[in-house]
TORPA-4810 file (N, C-alpha, C, O; in nm, 3 decimals):
<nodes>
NODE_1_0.085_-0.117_0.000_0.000_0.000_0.000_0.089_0.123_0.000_0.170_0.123_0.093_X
NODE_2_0.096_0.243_-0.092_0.128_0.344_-0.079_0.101_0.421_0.014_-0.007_0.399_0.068_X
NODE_3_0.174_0.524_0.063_0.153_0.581_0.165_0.068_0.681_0.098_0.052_0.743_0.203_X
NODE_4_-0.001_0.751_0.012_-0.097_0.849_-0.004_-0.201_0.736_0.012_-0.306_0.801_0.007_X
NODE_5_-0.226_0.646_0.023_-0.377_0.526_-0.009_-0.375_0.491_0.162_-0.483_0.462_0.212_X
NODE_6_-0.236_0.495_0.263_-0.240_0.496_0.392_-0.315_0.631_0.466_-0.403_0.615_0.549_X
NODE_7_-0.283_0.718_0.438_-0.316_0.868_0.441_-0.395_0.863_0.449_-0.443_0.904_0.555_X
NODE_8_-0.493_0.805_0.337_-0.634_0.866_0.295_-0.737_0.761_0.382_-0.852_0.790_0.416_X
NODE_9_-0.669_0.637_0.409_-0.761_0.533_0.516_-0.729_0.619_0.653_-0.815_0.654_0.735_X
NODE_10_-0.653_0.633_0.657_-0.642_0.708_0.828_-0.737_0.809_0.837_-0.824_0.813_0.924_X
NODE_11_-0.721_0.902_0.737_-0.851_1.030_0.715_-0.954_0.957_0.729_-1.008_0.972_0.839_X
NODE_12_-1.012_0.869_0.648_-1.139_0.857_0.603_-1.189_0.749_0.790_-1.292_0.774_0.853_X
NODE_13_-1.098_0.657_0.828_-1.145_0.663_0.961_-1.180_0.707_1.090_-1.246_0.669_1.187_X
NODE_14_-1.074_0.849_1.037_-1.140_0.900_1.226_-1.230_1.017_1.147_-1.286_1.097_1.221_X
NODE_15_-1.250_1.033_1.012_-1.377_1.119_0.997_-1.535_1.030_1.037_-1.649_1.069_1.063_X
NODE_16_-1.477_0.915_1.027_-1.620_0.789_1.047_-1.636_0.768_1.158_-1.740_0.711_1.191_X
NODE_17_-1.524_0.810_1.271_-1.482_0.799_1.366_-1.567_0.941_1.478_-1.642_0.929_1.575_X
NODE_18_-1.521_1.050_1.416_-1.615_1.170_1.449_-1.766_1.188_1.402_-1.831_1.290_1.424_X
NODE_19_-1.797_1.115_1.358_-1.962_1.152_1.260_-2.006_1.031_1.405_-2.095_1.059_1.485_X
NODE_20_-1.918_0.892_1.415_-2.021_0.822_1.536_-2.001_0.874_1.650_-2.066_0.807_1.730_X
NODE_21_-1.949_0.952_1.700_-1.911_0.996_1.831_-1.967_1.124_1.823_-1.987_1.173_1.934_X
NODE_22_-2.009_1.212_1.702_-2.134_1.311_1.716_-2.242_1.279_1.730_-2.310_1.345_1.807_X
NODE_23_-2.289_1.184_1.675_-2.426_1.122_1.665_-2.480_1.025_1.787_-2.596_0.990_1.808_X
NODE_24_-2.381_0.998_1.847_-2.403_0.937_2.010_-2.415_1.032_2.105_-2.484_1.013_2.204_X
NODE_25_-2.327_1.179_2.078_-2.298_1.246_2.188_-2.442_1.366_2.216_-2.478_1.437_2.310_X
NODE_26_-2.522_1.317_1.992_-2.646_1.422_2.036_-2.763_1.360_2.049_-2.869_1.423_2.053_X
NODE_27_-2.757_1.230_2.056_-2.881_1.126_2.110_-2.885_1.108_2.244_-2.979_1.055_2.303_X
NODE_28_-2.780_1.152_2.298_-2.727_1.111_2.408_-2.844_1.238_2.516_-2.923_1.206_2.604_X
NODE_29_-2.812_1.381_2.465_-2.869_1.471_2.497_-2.968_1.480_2.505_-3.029_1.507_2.608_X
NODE_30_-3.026_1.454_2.362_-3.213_1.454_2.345_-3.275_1.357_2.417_-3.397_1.338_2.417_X
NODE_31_-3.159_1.265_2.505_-3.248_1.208_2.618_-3.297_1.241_2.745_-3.393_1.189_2.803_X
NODE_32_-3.198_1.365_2.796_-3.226_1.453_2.879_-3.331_1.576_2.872_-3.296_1.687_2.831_X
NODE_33_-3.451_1.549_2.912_-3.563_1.661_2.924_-3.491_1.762_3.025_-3.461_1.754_3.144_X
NODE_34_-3.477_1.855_2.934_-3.438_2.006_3.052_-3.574_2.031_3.121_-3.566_2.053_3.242_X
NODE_35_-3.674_2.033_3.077_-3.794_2.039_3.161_-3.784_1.964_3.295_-3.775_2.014_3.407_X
NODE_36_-3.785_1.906_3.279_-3.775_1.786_3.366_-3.660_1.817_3.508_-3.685_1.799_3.627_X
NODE_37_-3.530_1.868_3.446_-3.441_1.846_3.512_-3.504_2.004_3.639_-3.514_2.003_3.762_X
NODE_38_-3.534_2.116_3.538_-3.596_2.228_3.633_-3.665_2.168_3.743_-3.648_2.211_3.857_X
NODE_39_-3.740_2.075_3.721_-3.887_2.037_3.798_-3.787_2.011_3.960_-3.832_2.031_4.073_X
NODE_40_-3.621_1.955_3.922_-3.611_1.869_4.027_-3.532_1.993_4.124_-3.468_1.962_4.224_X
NODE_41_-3.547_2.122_4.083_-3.454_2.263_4.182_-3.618_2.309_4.243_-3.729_2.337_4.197_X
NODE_42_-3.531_2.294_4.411_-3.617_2.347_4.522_-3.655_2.470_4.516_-3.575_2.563_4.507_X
NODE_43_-3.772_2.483_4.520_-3.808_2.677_4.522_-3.823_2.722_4.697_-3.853_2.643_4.787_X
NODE_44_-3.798_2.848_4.711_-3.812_2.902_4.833_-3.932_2.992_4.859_-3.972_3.052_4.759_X
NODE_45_-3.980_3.008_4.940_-4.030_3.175_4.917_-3.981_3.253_4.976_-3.928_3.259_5.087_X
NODE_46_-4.008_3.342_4.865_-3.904_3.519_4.915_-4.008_3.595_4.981_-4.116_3.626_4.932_X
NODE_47_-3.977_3.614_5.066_-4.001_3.769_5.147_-3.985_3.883_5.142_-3.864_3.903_5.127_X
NODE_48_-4.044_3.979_5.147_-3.993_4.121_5.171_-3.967_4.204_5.279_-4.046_4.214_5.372_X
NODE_49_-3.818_4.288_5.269_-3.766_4.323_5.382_-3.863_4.449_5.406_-3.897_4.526_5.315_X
NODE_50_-3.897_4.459_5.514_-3.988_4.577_5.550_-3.947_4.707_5.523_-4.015_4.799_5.477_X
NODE_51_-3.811_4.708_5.562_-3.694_4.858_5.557_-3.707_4.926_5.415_-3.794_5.004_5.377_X
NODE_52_-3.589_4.872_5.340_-3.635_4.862_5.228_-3.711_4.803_5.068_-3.734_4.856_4.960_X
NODE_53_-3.726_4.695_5.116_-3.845_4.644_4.980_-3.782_4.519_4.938_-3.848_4.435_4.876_X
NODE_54_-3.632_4.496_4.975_-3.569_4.392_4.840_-3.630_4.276_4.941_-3.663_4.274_5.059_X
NODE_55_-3.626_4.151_4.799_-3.690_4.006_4.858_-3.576_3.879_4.837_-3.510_3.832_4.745_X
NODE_56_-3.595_3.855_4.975_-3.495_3.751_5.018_-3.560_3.599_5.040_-3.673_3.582_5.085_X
NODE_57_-3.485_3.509_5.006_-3.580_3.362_5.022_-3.597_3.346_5.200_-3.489_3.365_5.256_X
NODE_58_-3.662_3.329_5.253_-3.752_3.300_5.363_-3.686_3.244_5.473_-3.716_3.277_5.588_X
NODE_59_-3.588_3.151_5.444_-3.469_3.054_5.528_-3.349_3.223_5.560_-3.273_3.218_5.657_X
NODE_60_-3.349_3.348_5.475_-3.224_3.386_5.470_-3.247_3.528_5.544_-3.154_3.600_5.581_X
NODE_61_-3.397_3.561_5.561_-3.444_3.686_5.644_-3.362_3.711_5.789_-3.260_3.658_5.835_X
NODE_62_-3.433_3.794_5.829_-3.407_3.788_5.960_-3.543_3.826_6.002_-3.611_3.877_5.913_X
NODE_63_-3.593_3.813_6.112_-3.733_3.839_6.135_-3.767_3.905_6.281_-3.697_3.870_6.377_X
NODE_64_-3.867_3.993_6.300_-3.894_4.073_6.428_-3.991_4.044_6.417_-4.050_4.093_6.320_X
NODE_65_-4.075_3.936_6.519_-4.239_3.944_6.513_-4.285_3.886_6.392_-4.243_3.775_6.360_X
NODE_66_-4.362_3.944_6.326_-4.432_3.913_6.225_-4.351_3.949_6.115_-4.370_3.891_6.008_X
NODE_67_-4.255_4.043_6.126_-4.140_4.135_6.026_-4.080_4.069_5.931_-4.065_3.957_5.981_X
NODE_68_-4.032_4.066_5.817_-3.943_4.028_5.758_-3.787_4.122_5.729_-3.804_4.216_5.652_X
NODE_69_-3.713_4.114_5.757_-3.602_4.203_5.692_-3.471_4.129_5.625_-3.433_4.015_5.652_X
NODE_70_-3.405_4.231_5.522_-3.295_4.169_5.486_-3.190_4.148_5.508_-3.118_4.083_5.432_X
NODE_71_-3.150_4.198_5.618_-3.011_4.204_5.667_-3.059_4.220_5.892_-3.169_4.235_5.945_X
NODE_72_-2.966_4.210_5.936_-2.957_4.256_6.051_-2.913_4.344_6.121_-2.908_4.351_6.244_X
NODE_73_-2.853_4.465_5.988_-2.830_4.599_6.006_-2.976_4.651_5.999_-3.007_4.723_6.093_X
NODE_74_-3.074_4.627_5.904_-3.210_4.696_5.844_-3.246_4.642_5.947_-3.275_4.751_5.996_X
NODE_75_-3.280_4.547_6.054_-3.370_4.470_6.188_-3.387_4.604_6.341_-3.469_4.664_6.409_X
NODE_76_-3.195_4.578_6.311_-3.190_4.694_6.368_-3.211_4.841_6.357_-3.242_4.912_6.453_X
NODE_77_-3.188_4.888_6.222_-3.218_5.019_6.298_-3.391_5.011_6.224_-3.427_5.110_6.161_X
NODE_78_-3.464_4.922_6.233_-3.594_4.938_6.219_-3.675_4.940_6.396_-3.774_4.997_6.441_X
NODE_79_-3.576_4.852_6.453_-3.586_4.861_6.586_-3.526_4.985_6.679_-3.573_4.998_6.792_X
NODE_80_-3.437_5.064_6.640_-3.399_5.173_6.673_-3.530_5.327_6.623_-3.541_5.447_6.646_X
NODE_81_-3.572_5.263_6.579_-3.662_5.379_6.487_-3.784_5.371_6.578_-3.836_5.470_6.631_X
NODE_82_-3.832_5.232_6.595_-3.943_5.203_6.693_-3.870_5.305_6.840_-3.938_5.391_6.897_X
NODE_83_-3.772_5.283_6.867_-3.779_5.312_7.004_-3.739_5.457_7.037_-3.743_5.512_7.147_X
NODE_84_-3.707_5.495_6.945_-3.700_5.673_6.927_-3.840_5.686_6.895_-3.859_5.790_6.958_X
NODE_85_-3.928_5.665_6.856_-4.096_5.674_6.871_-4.166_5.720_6.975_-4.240_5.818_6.990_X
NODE_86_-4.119_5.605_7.064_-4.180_5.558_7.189_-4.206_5.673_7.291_-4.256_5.649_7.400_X
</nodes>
């Protein structure tokens, strides 16, 4: 065998070589429902900080009473505000 007729078998196999290893790698995919995979991420509920407005998931508040807030700087001086009221 000549080496241009070696050449051209080496080409012509790993091009046969890449066409099956595309065609596995995108069957492979279309077996995975992205729908599906969303379904399986936990949702939280968000709250709103009383102070100023932004919404935090529910586990990450801090809370006074019935209150929601976002931080424990905003807890406090919402509680500082109450007591200069008073």
């Amino acid at each position: 065998m000549g080496l241009i007729k070696l050449v051209i078998l080496a080409a012509l196999i790993y091009v046969i070589w890449r066409v099956v290893k595309g065609v596995s790698a995108n069957h492979a995919a279309r077996g995975r429902d992205p729908r599906r995979s969303s379904r399986t991420i936990d949702s939280e509920r968000m709250v709103k900080c009383h102070l100023c407005g932004v919404h935090v998931p529910e586990t990450e508040a801090f809370r006074h009473q019935s209150l929601d807030f976002c931080s424990r700087e905003h807890r406090r001086e919402y509680l500082e505000h109450q007591e200069s009221d008073d």
